[in-house]
N, C-alpha and C positions, 0 to 999 in steps of 0.2 A: 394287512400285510405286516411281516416283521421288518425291523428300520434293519440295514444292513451295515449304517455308519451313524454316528454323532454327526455329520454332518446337515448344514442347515443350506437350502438353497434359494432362491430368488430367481420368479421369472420375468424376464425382461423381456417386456413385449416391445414388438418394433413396427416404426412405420413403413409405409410401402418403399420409400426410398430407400432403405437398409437401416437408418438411423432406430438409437433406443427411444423409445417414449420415456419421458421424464422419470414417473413412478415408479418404474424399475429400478434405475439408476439412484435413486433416493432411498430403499429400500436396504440395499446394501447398507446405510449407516445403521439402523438401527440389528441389519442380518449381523455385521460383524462382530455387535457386543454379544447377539443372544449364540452364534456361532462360539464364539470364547467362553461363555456361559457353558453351554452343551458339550466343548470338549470334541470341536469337531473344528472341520474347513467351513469356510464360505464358498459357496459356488453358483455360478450365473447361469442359467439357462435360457440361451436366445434362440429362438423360433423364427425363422422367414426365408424371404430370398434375399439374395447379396446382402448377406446383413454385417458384413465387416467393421462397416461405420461402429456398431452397436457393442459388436464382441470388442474393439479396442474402448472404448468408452466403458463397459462393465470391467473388462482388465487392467484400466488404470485408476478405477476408482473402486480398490479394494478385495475384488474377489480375489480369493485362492487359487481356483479353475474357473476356466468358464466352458460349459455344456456347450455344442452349438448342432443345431441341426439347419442345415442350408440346401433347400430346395424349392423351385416353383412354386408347386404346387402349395406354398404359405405364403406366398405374396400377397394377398386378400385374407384376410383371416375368414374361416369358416369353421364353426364349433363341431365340424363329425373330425375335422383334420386335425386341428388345435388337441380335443380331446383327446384322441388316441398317439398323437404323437408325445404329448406331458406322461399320460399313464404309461405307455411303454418304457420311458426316460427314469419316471419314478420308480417303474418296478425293477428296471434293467441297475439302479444305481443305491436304491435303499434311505434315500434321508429320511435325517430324524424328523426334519421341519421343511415345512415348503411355504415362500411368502409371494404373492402377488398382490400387483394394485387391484383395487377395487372399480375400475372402468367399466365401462360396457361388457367389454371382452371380457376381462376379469371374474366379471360377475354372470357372465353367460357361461363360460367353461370349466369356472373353478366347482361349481356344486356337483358339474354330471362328472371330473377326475376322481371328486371325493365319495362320489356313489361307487365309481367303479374299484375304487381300492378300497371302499366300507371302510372310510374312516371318519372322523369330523371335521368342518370346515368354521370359521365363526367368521361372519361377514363385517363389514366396514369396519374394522380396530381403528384404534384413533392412540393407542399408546399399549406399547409389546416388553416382555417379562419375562425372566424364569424364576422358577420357582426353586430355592435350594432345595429344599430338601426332597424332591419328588422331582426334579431336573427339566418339567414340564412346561411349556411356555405358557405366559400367561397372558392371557387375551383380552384386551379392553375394551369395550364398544358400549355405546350408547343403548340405553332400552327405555322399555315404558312411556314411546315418547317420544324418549330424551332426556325423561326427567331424572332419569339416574344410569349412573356406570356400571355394566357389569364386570365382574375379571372371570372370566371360564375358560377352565384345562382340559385338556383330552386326555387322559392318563393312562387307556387301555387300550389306544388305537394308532398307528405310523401308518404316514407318515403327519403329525400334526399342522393343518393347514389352517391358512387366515389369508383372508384379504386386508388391505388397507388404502385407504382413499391418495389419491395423488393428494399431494401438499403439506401432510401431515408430518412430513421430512424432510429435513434439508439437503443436498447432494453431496456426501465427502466428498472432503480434499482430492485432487490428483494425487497420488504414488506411484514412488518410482519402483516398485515392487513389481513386477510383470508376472501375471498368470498365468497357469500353465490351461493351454488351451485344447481341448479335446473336443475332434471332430466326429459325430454320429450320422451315418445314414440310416432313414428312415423313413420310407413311401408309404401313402397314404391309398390304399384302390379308388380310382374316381368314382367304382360305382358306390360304394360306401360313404360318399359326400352326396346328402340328400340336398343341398341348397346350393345354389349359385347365384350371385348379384349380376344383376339386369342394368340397373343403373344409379349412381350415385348422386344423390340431390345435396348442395352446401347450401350449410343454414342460409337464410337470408339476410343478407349486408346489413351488419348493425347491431346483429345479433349475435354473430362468433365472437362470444365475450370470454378473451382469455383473461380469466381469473387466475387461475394455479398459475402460471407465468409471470403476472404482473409484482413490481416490487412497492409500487405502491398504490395505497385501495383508498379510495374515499368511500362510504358507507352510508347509507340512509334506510331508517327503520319507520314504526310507527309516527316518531313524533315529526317526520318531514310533512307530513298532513296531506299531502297530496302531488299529483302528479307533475305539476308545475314545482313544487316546492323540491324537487330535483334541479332546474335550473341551475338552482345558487348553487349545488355539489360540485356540479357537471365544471361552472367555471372553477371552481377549486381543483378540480380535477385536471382541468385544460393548465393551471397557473403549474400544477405540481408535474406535470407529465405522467398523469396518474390514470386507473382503471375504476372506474363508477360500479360499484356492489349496491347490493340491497340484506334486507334480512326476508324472510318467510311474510311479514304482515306487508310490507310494500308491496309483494308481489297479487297474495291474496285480495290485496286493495286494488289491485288493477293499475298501479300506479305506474308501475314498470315490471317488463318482462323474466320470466325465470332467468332465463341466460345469468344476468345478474345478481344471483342468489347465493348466498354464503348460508351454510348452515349445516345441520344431518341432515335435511333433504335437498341442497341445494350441493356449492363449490367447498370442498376445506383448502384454504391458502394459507402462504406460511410467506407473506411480504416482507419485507425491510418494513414497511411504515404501514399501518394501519388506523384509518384516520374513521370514527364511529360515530356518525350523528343521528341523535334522536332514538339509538336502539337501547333498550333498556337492561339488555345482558339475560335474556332466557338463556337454556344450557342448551338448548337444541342452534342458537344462535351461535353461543360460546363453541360449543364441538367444533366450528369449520374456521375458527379463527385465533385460538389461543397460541399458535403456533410463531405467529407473527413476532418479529424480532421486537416491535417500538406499536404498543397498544394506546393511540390518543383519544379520549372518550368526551363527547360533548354531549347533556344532557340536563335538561330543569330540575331533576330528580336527582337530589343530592346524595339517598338511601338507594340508588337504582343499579342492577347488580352488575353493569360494566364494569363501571368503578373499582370493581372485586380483581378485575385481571388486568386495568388500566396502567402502563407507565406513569402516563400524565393524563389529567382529568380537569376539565371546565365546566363548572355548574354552572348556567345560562340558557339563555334562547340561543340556540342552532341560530338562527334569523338576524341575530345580532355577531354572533360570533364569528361566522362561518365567511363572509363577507369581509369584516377585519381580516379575520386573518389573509385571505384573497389579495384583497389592497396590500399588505406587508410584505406577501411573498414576490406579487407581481415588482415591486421596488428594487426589491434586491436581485 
């Protein structure tokens, strides 16, 4: 389809209580530079029921407009309703750029929107661009892996879509700026919805590991050696009022469960404090964590490629370290 504006928009997906989920809301910071870039508005597009919580939380932090569509029938998200009420939004309005998180949801409705408008989509971005001279966003995500970053534009296609992982962004500031708010009706036919939920199962206690929420991560990789060797984290964790991560090889070890996984296949967090023991800095590790404000890297491997994105760095035994520190903080 042809883009109708410069504008670039953001969908903010919302929970069943009305409220916006995080990613949307964080999306706007990076929407409003490449919006400025493009020579357009920023605009929010919130989907559900009573979502008011959501449209003043996207209109005080930054959009220009916010889209909203408010009916029932999206109080559950289901991808026949979700998709066809974006595409109608998208066709009805023309942006240049359309940005969602990379969630579940995300990642269930954003490829069948971008079929239906035959355009491109580039999954899990991890850092967003335009390009002068050809005004196109430019899209960065992990490939090969992990082992390396791509940048890919869409240059023949509107309107240019991308995902990006919850965490990867931090949430602007409040403004006192107030968006101008435009209300859309838009019914879904029920028969047209081929799935309905039956019933909802919550992880099992222990395991709703909020990572993108927490400000701070204690981390353990390869060199914690083992599943006990979690312990000592875990009181570091309890001393700092912190959130116990892992990288990809602790999981694969059996040592602790996904929940706890930072990385491209795991959580991207963007904490106040990020505390790293025994991981040796892969880029597939690197991708879910660089974003973090305070990078503390603990590992024997002086050449080891933490170090590369560390604030502060201690070459040592985790075993040694990790325990002092515990003792000094529990003191104060």
């Amino acid at each position: 389809m042809e883009a109708k504006t410069k504008d670039l928009w953001v969908f903010v997906e919302t929970n069943e209580d009305g409220s916006a989920k995080n990613v949307g809301i964080e999306l706007l910071a990076p929407g409003r530079d490449l919006a400025a870039k493009q020579g357009g508005a920023l605009v929010a597009l919130v989907v559900g029921s009573n979502v008011e919580a959501a449209v003043e939380e996207a209109a005080t932090h930054g959009a220009d407009k916010v889209v909203v569509v408010d009916s029932p029938e999206y109080k559950q998200f289901s991808t026949d309703a979700y998709a066809a009420v974006l595409t109608a939004m998208i066709e009805k309005y023309g942006p240049t750029s359309f940005l969602m998180g990379a969630t579940p949801n995300g990642r269930d409705v954003g490829p069948r929107v971008s079929c239906r408008l035959q355009t491109g989509l580039t999954a899990d971005c991890t850092a967003l661009d335009v390009d002068e001279e050809t005004g196109c966003v430019c899209w960065t995500r992990p490939t090969f892996g992990g082992n390396l970053m791509a940048v890919i534009m869409c240059p023949d296609h509107r309107p240019q879509m991308g995902t990006v992982r919850p965490g990867v962004f931090k949430k602007p500031a409040v403004t006192e700026n107030k968006a101008e708010i435009i209300r859309e009706e838009f019914h879904v036919d029920a028969a047209s919805i081929r799935t309905r939920i039956l019933e909802i199962i919550r992880e099992a206690e222990g395991e709703n590991v909020d990572l993108e929420g927490a400000e701070i991560i204690v981390a353990g990789g390869r060199g914690v050696g083992s599943a006990e060797g979690f312990d000592v984290l875990r009181e570091l964790c309890d001393a700092l009022g912190g959130t116990l991560a892992c990288s990809r090889a602790a999981v694969d070890a059996g040592w602790i469960g996904h929940a706890h996984q930072v990385g491209q296949t795991g959580k991207t967090v963007g904490p106040k404090l990020y505390i790293a023991c025994g991981i040796s800095g892969a880029i597939q590790h690197l991708a879910g964590m660089t974003s973090s404000d305070y990078i503390v890297a603990i590992n024997k491997d002086a050449d080891a490629p933490i170090f590369g994105v560390a604030d502060f760095g201690i070459v040592g035994n985790l075993f040694d370290i990790v325990p002092a520190l515990t003792a000094e903080i529990k003191k104060r």
